[in-house]
N, C-alpha and C positions, 0 to 999 in steps of 0.2 A: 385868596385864590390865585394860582399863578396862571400867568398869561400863556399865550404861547401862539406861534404863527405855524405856513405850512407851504410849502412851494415843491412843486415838481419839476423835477431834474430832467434834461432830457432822454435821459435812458430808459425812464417810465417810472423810478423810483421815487418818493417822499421823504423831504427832507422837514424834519419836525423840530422849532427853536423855541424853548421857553424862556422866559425871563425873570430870573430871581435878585434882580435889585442892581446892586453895586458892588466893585472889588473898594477894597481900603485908598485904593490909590485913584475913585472915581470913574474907575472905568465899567462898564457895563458886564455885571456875572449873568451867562447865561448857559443852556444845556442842549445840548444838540441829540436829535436821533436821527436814523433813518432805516426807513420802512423800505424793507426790497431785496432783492436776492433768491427769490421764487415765484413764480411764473403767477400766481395766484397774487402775490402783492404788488407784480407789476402792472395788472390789469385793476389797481382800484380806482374805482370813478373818484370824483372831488367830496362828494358825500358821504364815501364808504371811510374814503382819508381823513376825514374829518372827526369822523367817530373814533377811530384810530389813536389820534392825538388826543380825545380828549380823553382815552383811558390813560394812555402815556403822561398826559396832566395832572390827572387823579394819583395815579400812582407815583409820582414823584411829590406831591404835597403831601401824600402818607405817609414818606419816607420808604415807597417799597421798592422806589428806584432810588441808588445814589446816584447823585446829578454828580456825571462827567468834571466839573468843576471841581468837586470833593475831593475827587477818587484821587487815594497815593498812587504812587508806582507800586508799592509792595501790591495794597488791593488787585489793580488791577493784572501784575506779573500771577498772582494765584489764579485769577477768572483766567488768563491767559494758559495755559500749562492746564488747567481743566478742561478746556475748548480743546485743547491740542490731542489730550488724550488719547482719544477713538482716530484719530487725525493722523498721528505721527507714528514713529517705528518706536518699539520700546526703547531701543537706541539713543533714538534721537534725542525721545522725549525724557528719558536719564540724561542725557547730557542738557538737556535747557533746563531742567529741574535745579542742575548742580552751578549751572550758571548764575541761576537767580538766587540761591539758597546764600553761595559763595561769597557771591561778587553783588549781584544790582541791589538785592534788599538792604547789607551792610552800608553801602554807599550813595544809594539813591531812594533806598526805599520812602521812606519818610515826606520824601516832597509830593506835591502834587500832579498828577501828571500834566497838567497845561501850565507848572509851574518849571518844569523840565526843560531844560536847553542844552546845545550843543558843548556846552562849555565843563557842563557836571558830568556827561557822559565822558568826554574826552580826559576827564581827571582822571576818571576811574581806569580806563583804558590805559592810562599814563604809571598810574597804582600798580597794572599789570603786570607792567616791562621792569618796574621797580623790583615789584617780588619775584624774578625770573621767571616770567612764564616768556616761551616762545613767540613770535612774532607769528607762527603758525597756530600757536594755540591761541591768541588775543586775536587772531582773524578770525578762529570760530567761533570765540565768545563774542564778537559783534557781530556775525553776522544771524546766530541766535537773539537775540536782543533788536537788531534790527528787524526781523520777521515780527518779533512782536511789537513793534512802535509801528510800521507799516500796517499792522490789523488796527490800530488802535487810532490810524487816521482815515482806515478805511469806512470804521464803524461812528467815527466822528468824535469821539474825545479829544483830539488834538489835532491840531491844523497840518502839522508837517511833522517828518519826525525826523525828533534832537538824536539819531546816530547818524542818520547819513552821511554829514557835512563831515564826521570824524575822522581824523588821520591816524594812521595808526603804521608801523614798521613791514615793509614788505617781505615775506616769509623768502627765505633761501630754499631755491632748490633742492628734495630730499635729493642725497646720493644713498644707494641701496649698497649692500655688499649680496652679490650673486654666486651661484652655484656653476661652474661648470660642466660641459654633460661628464666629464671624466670625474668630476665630485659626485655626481646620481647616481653614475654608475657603479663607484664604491660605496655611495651609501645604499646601492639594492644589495650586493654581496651583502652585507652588513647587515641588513634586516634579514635576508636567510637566515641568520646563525643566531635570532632569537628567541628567547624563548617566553618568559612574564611580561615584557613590554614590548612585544612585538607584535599588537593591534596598532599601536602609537608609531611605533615605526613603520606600517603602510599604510596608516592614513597619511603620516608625511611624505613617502613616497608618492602617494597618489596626488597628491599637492604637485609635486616635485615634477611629475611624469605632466599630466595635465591645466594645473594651472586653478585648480577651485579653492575656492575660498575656505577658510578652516568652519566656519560657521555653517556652509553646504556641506561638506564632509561630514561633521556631525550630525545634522539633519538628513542626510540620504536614508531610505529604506530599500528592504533587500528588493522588492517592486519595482523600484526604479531603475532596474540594472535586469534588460532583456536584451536577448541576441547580440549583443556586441556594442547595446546603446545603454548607456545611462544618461536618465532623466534628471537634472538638475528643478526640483520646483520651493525648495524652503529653505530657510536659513534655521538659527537658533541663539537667541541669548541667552545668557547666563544671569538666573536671578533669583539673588538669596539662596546659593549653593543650589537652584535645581536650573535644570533643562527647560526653557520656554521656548516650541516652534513657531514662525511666524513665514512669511512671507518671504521672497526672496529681495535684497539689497535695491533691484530695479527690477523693471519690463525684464531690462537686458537679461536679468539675472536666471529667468528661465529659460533653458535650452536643454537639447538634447544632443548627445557627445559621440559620436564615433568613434570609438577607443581604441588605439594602437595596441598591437598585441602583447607589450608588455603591461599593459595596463588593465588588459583582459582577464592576464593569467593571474594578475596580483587579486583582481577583486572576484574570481575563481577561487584563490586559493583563501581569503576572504573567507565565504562561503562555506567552504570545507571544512574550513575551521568552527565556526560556528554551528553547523549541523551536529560537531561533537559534541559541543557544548554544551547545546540546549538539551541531548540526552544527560544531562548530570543533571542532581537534586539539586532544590533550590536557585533553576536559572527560570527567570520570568521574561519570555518570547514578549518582547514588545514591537519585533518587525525592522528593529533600526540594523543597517548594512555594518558600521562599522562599533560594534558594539562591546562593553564591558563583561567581562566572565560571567557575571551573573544578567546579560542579558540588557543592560541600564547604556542608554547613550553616554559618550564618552562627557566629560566637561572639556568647558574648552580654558579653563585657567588649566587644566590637566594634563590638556593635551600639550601643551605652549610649554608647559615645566618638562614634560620628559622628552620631548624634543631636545629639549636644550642640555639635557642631561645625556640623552644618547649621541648627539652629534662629539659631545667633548670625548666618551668612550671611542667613538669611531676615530677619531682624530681628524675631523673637517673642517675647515672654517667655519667660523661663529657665525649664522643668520639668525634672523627671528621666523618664525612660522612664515607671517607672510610673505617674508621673502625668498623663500620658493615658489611663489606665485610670481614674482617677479625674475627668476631665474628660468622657471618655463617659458614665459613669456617671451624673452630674449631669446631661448634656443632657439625658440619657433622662429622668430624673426631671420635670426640669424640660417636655419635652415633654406630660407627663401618661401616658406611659407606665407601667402598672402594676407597682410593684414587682415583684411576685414574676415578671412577662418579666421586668423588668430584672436581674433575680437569675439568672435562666436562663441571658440571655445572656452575662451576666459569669461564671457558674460559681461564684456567691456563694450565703451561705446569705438570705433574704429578711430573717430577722429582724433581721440585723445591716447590713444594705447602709446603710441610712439613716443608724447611725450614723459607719461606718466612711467612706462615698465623697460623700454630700449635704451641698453647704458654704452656706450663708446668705449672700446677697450682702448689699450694702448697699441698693438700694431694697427687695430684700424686707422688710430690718428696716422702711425706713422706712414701705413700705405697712403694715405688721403694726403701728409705733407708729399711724399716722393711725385707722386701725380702732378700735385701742384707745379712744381720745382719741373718738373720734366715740362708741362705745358706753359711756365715763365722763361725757360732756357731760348738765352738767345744765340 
């Protein structure tokens, strides 16, 4: 029968330690839980907690818990990414899936997790830079990894967690390539005069014009676009060739838009288009604004390819989708519009807009040296 002790935390939780004998090296193996986290188990008496433990007891000498001690990294990365599920953006949770699948099972899976230290994570992270990944992308894969070593010292499997301490390369500032407005405004001529891909050419303008995100784009319905306002409330992933809507990026990410009137006329003309449409055979109305012939939201691998197709027709400089989100950005700025619109309208947070989407041209530098030079003249 295994033993097992019980102490109350001060925050009203139960801390439960059993004792399963010895590690090879003498030192004491044991298994920690803790009871808490709902208002129901932070009010239990010492009686109630005691009963507690002893089924927690029970069910670890059955084997129907793994005792903490046991448990790999891989085990515990899978409960981990299960918990996340309901939890996280499908996003997200594809990318920690790929993290773990990738990288932590091949190289750390195997061990045990209170057999984990700073020293095997930081190999692995070292492995990264080996195989060229980005200093930006081995910052996301720790800090993936570390949310889940952080759960896993919260729930008591491990005392501390081995990413923290990790060092890893500090990412370079992206520099964006932007649009200017006299590049918008030959790419609106330009989408007038189309005709088979010229849904994809005003979803990109309307990127272009106001600053949404291509996965909002997708996700808008004709609903969301009254009197002069469009209602920004969903995004969309892409998964296994279909259309999954979800929630928007943040809080931030809902808003509603005030639209200048070139951006009126474009998601008018939108409209117009569509009303023909859906009078042909075989189009099936599913309500989405910027929609495929037969009525089907656009993809967004789809959308990304003939952008990039039509800008080279057009003869523009080469951007990626989102960065038209970052050359609206800038215009606005550069208009004198007040950040925190500008943040509204991009569904950005204001304090960070400036450093993330505002790029420095070249005559600003230069006006900003002349300045300088005039107020150092002696």
């Amino acid at each position: 029968m295994i033993r097992g002790s019980k102490r109350q935390r001060p925050n009203g939780r139960w801390q439960f330690t059993a004792e399963l004998g010895k590690h090879p090296d003498g030192s004491r193996a044991q298994a920690h839980a803790t009871i808490g986290g709902t208002s129901r188990y932070e009010k239990l008496t010492e009686r109630e907690a005691e009963r507690e433990l002893q089924k927690w007891l029970d069910k670890l000498g059955s084997g129907g818990i793994t005792a903490p001690d046991r448990v790999t990294v891989a085990e515990y990365l899978d409960r981990w990414l299960d918990e996340q599920k309901t939890l996280r953006s499908i996003n997200t949770h594809r990318c920690s899936e790929q993290i773990v699948r990738v990288w932590a099972k091949p190289h750390i899976g195997n061990l045990r997790m209170q057999e984990l230290r700073p020293e095997h994570t930081q190999a692995m992270f070292n492995e990264m830079r080996t195989h060229g990944l980005s200093p930006s992308t081995i910052k996301l894969n720790r800090a993936h990894l570390s949310a889940a070593m952080n759960r896993a010292v919260k729930t008591g499997i491990i005392a501390t967690n081995p990413v923290a301490p990790t060092a890893i390369a500090k990412p370079r500032k992206a520099q964006h390539t932007i649009w200017t407005l006299d590049n918008i405004k030959t790419f609106t001529q330009f989408v007038a005069t189309l005709d088979a891909d010229r849904i994809y050419g005003q979803a990109a303008l309307l990127a272009a014009q106001i600053g949404p995100r291509r996965a909002e784009i997708v996700a808008l319905r004709r609903d969301d676009y009254k009197a002069g306002v469009l209602s920004i409330r969903r995004g969309a992933t892409e998964v296994d060739g279909k259309i999954v809507f979800h929630d928007t990026k943040s809080e931030l990410g809902v808003r509603d838009i005030l639209l200048p009137q070139p951006a009126r006329d474009l998601v008018r003309e939108v409209l117009d288009q569509q009303k023909f449409h859906r009078g042909q055979k075989g189009y099936k109305d599913q309500g989405i604004l910027f929609a495929g012939p037969r009525g089907q939201p656009l993809m967004l691998s789809s959308l990304g390819w003939h952008f990039r197709k039509l800008i080279k027709e057009a003869g523009l400089p080469a951007i990626t989708f989102h960065e038209l989100r970052t050359s609206a950005a800038t215009f606005m700025i550069d208009l004198g519009i007040d950040p925190t619109v500008a943040a509204d309208i991009l569904g950005h947070d204001p304090r960070i807009l400036l450093q993330i989407y505002r790029q420095v041209k070249g005559p600003q530098k230069e006006a900003a040296a002349e300045k300088m030079a005039a107020a150092l003249a002696i």
